[in-house]
Every structure is written in structure tokens, then in C-alpha cells.
C-alpha positions in Angstrom: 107.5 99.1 103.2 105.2 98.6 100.4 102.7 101.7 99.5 100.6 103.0 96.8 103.1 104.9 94.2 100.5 107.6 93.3 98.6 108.5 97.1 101.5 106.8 99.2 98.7 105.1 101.0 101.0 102.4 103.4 100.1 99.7 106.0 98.7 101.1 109.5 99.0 99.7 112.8 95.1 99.4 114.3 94.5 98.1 117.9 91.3 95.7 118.7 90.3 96.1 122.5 88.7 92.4 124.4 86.3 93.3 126.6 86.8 90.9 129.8 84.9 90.7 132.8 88.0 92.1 134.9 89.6 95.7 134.5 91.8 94.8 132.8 91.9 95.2 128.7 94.4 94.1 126.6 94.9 95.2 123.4 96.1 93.3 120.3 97.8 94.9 117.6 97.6 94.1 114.1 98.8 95.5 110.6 96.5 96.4 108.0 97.7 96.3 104.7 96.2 98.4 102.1 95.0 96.4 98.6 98.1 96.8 95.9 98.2 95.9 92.6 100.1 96.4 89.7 98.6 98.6 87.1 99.9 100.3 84.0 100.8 104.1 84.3 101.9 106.2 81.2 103.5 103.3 80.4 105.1 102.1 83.4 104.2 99.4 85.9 103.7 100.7 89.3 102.4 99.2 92.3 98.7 101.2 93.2 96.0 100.8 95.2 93.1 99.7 94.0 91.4 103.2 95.0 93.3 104.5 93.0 93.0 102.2 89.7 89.2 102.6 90.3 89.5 106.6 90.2 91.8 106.5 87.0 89.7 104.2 85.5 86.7 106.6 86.0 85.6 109.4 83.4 84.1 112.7 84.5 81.5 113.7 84.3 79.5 116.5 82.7 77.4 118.6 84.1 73.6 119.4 83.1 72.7 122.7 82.3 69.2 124.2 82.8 68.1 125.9 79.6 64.3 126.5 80.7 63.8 130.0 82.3 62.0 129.9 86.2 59.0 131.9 86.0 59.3 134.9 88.2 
């Protein structure tokens, strides 16, 4: 099975239930699949999701600090 190489994210097996008229429900199943690309990882080419290539891609950020005093 093919899955993300850094969060293991995988396929999942979701159900979809018809509403009929009747009592009776049936419920088709269907794979999702999650969206894997190859990216480039310290060097190495590895299949990720592209969650993940958005989130490496990102830079952090820094935090603002207050320098004016509250009045008390």
C-alpha cells in the first residue's frame, strides 16, 4: 500500500449511506486515497503527502514582543 513516508498517512476505507424511501440502507464503500507526490528530502526522493510538502515548505514564525509598559 502506498503512504506518505514522513506521517504514514495511507488510503482509508469511508462508507456513503443512500437514503431510500424503504428501511432499507445500503452502504457503498469506497477508498480514499491520500494526495502523494514525490518531493526531495535531504537528498532523497520520497513519496509525501502534499500536507506534508506544504508544512516543510513553510518557515516559522517569530513571535512579537511587547516592549511598551501597561499602565498600572
Amino acid at each position: 500500500m502506498r503512504q506518505c513516508e514522513i506521517c504514514g498517512k495511507g488510503s482509508v476505507i469511508r462508507g456513503h449511506r443512500k437514503l431510500l424511501r424503504g428501511h432499507h440502507n445500503p452502504v457503498n464503500y469506497s477508498r480514499k486515497y491520500p494526495n502523494l507526490q514525490f518531493t526531495k528530502v535531504n537528498g532523497r526522493r520520497v513519496l509525501a503527502c502534499a500536507n506534508c510538502i506544504r508544512t516543510q515548505t513553510k518557515t516559522p514564525r517569530t513571535r512579537k514582543v511587547s516592549t511598551t509598559k501597561k499602565p498600572a
